[in-house]
N, C-alpha and C positions, 0 to 999 in steps of 0.2 A: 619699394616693397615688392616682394617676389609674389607675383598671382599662383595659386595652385588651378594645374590644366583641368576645367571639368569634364573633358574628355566629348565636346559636345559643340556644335558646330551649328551657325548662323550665318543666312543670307539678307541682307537686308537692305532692299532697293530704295534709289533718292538720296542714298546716305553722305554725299560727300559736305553735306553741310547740312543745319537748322536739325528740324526733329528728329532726320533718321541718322545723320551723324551721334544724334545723347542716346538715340537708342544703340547704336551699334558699340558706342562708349560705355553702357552700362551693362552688353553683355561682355565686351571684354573686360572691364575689371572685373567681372565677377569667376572669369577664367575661360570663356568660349573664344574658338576662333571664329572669324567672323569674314564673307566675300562681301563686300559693299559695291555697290552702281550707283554710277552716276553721267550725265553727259558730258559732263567737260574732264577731261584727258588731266590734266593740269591741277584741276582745284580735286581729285578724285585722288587724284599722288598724293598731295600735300593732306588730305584725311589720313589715307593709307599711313602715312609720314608719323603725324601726331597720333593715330592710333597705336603704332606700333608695327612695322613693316615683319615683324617675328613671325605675327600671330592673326596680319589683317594683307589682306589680297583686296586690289579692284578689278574691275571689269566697265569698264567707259560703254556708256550706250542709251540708248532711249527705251525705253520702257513698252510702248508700243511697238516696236520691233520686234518681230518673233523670232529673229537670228539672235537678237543681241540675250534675248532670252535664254534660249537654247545656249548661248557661249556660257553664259553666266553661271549657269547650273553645273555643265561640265567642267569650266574652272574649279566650281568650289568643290564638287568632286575628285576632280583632277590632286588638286591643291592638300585639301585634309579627310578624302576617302569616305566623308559623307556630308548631310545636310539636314539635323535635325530638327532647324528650324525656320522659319519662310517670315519674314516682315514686307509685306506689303504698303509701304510708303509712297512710292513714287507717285507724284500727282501733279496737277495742273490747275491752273483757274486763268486763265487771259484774257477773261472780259468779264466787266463788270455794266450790270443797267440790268432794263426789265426782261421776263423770259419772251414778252410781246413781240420786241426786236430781235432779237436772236438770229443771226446767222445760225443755220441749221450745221452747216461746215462747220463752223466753231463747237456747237453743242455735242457732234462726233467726236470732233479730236476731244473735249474733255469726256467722253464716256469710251474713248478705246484708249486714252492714259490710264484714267483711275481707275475704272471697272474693268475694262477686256485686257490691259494686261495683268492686273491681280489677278483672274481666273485662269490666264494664261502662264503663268508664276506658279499657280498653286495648283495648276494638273501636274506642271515638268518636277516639282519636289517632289506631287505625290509619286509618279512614274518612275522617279530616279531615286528616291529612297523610302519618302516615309509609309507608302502601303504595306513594306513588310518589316519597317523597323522600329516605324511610331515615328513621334513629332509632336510640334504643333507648329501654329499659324496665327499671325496675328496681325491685322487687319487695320488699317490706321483710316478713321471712318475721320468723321465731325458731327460738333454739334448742330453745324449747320444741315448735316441729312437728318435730323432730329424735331427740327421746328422750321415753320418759313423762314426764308433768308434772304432778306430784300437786296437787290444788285449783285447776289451771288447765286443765283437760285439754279444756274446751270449746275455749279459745283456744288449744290443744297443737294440736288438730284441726284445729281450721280454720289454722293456721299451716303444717301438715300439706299443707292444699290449696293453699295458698302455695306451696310450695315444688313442686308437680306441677302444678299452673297456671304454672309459668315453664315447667318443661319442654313443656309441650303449646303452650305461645304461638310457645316459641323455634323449636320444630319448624314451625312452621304458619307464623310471619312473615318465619322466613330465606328470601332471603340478605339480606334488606333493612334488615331492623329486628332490633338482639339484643335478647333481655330475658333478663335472670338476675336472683337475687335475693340479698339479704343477711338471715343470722341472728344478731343479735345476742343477746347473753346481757344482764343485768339492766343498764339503761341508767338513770344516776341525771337521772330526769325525774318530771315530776308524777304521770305513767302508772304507773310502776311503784315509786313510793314503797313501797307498802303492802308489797313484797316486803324492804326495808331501811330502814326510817326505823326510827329509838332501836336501830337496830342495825349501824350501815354498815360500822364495823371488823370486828362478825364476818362480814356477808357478803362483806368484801372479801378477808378470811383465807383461804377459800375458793378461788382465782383463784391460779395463777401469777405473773402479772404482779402481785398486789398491788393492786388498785383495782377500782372498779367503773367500768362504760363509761362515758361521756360524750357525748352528741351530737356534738360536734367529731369522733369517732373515726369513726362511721357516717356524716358529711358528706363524710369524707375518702374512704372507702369508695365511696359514690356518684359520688361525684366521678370518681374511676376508670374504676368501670365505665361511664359514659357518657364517658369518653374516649377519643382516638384510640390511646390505649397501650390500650385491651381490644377492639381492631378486632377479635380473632380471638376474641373470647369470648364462648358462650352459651349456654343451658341452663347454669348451675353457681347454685350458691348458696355465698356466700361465708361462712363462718364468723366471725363477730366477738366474739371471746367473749373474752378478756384469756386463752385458755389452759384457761379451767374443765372442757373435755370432756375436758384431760389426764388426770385426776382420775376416770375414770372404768376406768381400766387394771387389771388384775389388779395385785393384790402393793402 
C-alpha cells in the first residue's frame, strides 16, 4: 500500500530498535520522513533497511555527544529540508541497586544521556527549524520518574527531569512548538528485558489490561501527539502503562 507524503518530517533518537524504532514506525506509515540515531552502525542500517531506505536516513552516534548531535540535525536538514518534529528517546539505565551506593560517575552519565542530551536535541531543532516554523516535541519520560522506583531510582530521577524538562520547554517554546511527554511502564524491548525475562506472565499479572507494553503502543502514542488532533496540547505527559498505577489505590 502506497503511503501519501504528509509533507512533514521526524527526528527520532535511540531509534534503531525497541521503543523508538515503533515510534519512528508509526510515523512513517502514517507518511513522515523520518532521521533515526542510534549507536551501532550496523543494527541503525538494518532499521533504516526495514523502515524503508525511501523515506528514512540514519545517523550512528551517542546521544551524549554534542558533535553527533549537531551531525544529526544537519542530516535531517541536509536530507528532507526540515525537522518538524524532535522525539527524544535515547536513554540509558546501567545499574541497577540502591541510590545509597551509587557511583556518582554512573549517576552523570545517566543524567547527561537522558536529560542533557534531550535539552541538547531540543535547542539544535529549535535553532535549526521549529522557532520559526512550529513543531513539536516529544519526550519519552517513565513511569518510573512518576513514583519511587526501587533498583532503578537513578533512571527514576532522571525520568523525573524528563518529565519537568517538558514542562519548562512547553512554557519557553509556545505558542510555536508543543512538546509533552509519554511515560510508559515496562515495554517488552531489549532495554527493559531484565525487568521480565523467565518471568513475563507474572509481570504481566500485575497490569489491568493483562500484558506488558509493546512498542506499537508508544509509536501510537507519539504518533498523536505530534498530530494535528493534539494542536491544543502541551506541557502534559501521557501515561502509558496498560493500567498498572490503578494498582496503587487504597483497599
Amino acid at each position: 500500500m502506497t503511503v501519501q507524503d504528509s509533507g512533514k518530517v521526524a527526528l527520532v533518537t535511540g531509534a534503531s530498535r525497541g521503543i523508538g524504532y515503533g515510534i519512528a514506525e508509526a510515523l512513517v506509515a502514517r507518511g513522515d520522513r523520518v532521521c533515526i540515531t542510534g549507536r551501532g552502525e550496523d543494527a541503525l542500517q538494518e532499521a533504516v533497511e526495514r523502515l524503508g531506505a525511501d523515506r528514512v536516513i540514519g545517523v550512528a552516534g551517542k546521544a551524549h555527544d554534542e558533535a553527533h548531535r549537531a551531525v544529526a540535525v544537519e542530516r535531517t536538514l541536509e536530507a528532507f529540508g526540515r525537522v518538524d518534529f524532535l522525539v527524544n528517546n535515547a536513554g540509558t539505565n546501567p545499574v541497577f541497586g540502591p541510590l545509597a551506593d551509587l557511583d556518582l560517575d554512573v549517576a552523570r552519565k545517566v543524567f547527561e544521556t537522558n536529560v542533557v542530551s534531550a535539552l541538547g536535541f531540543a535547542q539544535r531543532t529549535w535553532k535549526a527549524w521549529q522557532k520559526e516554523n512550529g513543531g513539536a516535541i516529544v519526550n519519552i519520560a517513565s513511569v518510573a520518574g512518576l513514583s519511587a522506583s526501587p533498583f532503578v531510582g537513578a533512571y527514576g530521577v532522571s525520568k523525573a527531569a524528563m518529565v519537568n524538562l517538558t514542562l519548562q520547554l512547553a512554557q519557553e517554546f509556545a505558542p510555536v512548538v508543543r512538546v509533552n511527554a509519554i511515560a510508559p511502564a515496562v515495554v517488552k524491548t531489549k532495554f527493559a528485558q531484565a525487568l521480565y525475562e523467565g518471568r513475563e506472565a507474572e509481570a504481566a499479572a500485575a497490569y489491568p489490561l493483562g500484558r506488558l507494553g509493546v512498542p506499537e503502543d508508544i509509536g501510537g502514542a507519539a504518533a498523536f501527539l505530534t498530530s494535528s488532533q493534539a494542536d491544543w496540547i502541551t506541557g502534559q505527559t501521557l501515561v502509558v502503562d496498560g493500567g498498572i498505577f490503578l494498582n496503587a489505590g487504597v483497599g
